[in-house]
N, C-alpha and C positions, 0 to 999 in steps of 0.2 A: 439236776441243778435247781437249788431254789428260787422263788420270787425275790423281788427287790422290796423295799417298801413303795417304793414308787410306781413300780409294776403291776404290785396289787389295787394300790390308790387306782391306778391309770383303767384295772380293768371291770372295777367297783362300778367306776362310771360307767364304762360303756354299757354295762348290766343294767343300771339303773336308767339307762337313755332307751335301753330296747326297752325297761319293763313300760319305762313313758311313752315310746312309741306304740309300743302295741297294747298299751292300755286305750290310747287315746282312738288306735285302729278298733280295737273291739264297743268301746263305745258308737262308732261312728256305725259300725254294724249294727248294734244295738234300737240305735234312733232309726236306724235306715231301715232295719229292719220291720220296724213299729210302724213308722212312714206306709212303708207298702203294701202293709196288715192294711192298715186304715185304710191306704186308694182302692186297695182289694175289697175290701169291705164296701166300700162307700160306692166303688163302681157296683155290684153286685144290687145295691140298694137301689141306685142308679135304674139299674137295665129293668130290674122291677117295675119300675115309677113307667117308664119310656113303654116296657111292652105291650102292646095293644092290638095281637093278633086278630087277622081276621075269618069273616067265616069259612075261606077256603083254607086255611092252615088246619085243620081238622082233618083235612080228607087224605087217607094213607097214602094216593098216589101220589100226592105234591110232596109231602114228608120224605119219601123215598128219592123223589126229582132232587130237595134240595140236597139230601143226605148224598146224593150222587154225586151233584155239580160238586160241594164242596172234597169229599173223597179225590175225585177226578182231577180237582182245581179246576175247572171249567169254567169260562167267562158268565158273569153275572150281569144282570141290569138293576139298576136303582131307581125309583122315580122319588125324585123330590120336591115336594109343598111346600110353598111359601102360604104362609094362610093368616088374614087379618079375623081374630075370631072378637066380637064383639057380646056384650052383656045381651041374652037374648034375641042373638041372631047367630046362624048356623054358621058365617064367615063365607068367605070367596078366598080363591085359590090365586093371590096375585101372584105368585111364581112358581113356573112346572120347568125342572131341568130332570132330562134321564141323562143318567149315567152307565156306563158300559163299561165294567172292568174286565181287564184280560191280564190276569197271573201269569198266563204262557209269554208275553212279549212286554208286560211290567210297563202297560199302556191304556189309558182310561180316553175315552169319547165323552163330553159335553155336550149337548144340546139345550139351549133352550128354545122350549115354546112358546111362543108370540101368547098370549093369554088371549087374544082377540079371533085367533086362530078357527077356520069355518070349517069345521066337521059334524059329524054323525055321532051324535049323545046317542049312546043305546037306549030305545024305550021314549026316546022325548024328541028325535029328527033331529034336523040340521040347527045348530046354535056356534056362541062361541066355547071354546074348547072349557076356558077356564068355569062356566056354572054349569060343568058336568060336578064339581064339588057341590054347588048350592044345591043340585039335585039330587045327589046321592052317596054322599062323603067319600070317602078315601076310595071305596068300592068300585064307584062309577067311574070314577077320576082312571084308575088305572085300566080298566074295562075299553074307555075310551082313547087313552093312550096306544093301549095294545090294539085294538083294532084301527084305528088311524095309520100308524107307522109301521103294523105286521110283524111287533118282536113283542116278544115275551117280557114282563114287570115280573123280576124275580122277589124283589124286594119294596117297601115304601118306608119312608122319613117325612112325616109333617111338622113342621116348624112355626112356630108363633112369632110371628114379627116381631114380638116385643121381646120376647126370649133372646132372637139375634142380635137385637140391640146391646141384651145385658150381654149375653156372649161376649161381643166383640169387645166390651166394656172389658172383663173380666181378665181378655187376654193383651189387655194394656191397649190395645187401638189395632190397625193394622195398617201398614204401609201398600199406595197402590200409586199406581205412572197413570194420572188424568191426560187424557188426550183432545177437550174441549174443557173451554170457559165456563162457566155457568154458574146461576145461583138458585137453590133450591131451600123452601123453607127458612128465608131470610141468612142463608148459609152459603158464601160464596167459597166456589169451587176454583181454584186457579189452577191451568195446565202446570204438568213436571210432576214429579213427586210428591208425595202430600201425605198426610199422618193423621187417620181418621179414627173419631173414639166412637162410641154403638150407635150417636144421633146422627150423628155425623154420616155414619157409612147406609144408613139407614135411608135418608132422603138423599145421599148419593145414588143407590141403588132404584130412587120409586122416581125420578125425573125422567122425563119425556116427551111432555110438550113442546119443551124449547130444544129438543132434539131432531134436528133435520131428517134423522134414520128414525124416530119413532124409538116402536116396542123391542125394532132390533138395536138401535142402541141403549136402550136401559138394559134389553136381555146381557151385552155384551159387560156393562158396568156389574152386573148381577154376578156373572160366572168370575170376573177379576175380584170380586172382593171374597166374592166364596172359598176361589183357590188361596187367595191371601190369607184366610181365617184357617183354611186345613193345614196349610204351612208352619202356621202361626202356632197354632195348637198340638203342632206336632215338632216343636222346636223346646230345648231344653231349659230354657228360661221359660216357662209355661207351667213347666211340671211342679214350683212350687203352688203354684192358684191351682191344681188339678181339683180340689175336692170342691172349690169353688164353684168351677167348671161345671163339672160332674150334678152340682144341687141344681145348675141354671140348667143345664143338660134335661134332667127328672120333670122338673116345671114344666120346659116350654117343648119339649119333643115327643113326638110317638113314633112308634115302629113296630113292625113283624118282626125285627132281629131280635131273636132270643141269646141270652150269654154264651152258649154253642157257638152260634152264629157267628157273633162278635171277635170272637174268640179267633175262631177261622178266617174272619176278615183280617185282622190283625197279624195274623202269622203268613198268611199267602198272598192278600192284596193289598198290603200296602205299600208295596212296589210301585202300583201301576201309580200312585203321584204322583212320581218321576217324570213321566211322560204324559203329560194332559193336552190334548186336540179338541180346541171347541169347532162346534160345529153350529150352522145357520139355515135359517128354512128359507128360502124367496121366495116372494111373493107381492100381493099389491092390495090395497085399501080398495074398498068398494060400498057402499049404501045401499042394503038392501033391505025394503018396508021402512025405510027411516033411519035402519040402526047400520052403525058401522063395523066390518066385517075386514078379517085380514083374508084372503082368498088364497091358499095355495093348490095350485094346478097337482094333476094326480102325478107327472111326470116328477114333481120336487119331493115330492111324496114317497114313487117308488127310489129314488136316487138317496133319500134318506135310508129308506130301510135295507138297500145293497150295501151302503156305506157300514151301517150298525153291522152287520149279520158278516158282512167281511171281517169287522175286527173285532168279532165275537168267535170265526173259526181260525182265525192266525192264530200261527202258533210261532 
């Protein structure tokens, strides 16, 4: 049976609507594809800029430790600096939060530590936690970490307070639930929901005088806006500022995670977002020789590190 003329017309079209369709589809490949060339690219360039291994990443035992953990998926720790680095001076470490991630139960731990925090500097006695940085950069920092709390610093992220700023700029603001009044840097803060751009979340995060908790409520403000920013950054209206991202990234960051590394984080641990438990250290203020000291007892001390070291072997 032959076509119609009509039949033809009718199927002329449809031909020419798939060729439009799937012209339009392979274009979209096309750009998308180029798109991902380029975050490929640019991240690569990225992790370059960021990498700043230190001198124990050299040594074949650790090489082997990490190559394990990640093989094995085995929980990690992170320590992460916050750090005011100024023109001809080495900086201070205004924020140390460890992180604990567990791929087996797709569950991360938060801590932060009080910066005022009265421990044992390796090599320099008893001070506060946070100028183990001024005294010995990233090295010291995690040296004292790990011996303080008895778990292992698998990894470190130092950040430039001014970098977070543009961060937080980059990825439109982020939303966070204030739970006190307050005003900071001629910036008021009003309780409920609130919508902060990088200046914004910047002296939200460094207020504390007129905080009745102190260092543990800024710590507390610190870790909300942080989880708000990884949220943020990992939501799909984000992905067009990615290469943004990525240059504020290269500036203002350093790390021992190498693109391996990275790579691994991304396919195994970024579950544990899902499930974030901040955690807190007690303790109490005290003046000793003049200077003010946050004091925690060894008991809060050993109660951290059962806590970490449990849901580093949960599985």
């Amino acid at each position: 049976m032959t076509e119609s003329r009509s039949e033809r017309k009718n199927s002329n079209k449809k031909r020419k609507w798939l060729y439009w369709v799937g012209g339009i589809l392979i274009t979209i490949l096309i750009i998308g594809g180029g798109y991902l060339w380029y975050v490929w690219d640019k991240l690569h360039d990225t992790v370059e800029d960021m990498h700043n291994p230190l001198a124990r990443d050299e040594d074949p035992e650790r090489q082997e430790e990490i190559k394990g953990i990640f093989n094995d998926k085995k929980s990690l720790n992170v320590l992460l600096l916050g750090v005011d680095e100024r023109e001809g001076d080495k900086g201070r470490s205004d924020t140390m939060i460890l992180m604990s991630l567990n791929p087996n139960t797709d569950s991360m731990k938060m801590l932060s530590i009080p910066r005022d925090t009265y421990v044992i500097i390796p090599g320099h006695g008893m001070d506060k936690i946070n100028h183990s940085y001024a005294f010995g950069g990233v090295e010291l920092s995690i040296q004292t970490v790990e011996e303080a709390f008895d778990v292992p610093v698998h990894f470190y992220g130092k950040v430039n307070m001014e970098g977070f700023e543009q961060g937080v700029d980059s990825l439109g603001g982020v939303t966070i639930t204030n739970n006190m009044e307050f005003t900071q840097d001629g910036v008021y803060f009003p309780t409920g929901e609130i919508h902060l751009n990088g200046e914004e979340a910047l002296s939200y995060i460094r207020m504390r005088k007129n905080d009745p908790r102190g260092d543990m409520g800024r710590n507390e403000r610190q870790r909300e806006v942080i989880t708000a920013a990884i949220d943020e950054a990992a939501s799909f209206t984000s992905i067009t500022k990615v290469g943004e991202i990525l240059g504020i990234l290269g500036n203002n960051v350093n790390t021992d995670l190498n693109m391996d590394n990275i790579q691994n984080l991304f396919t195994n641990y970024l579950g544990t977002r899902a499930n974030v438990e901040t955690m807190e250290i007690s303790g109490s203020g005290q003046i000793i020789g003049g200077t003010w000291y946050y004091i925690v007892p060894d008991t809060e001390f050993n109660r951290i590190t059962n806590e970490i070291t449990a849901h580093m072997e949960a599985n």
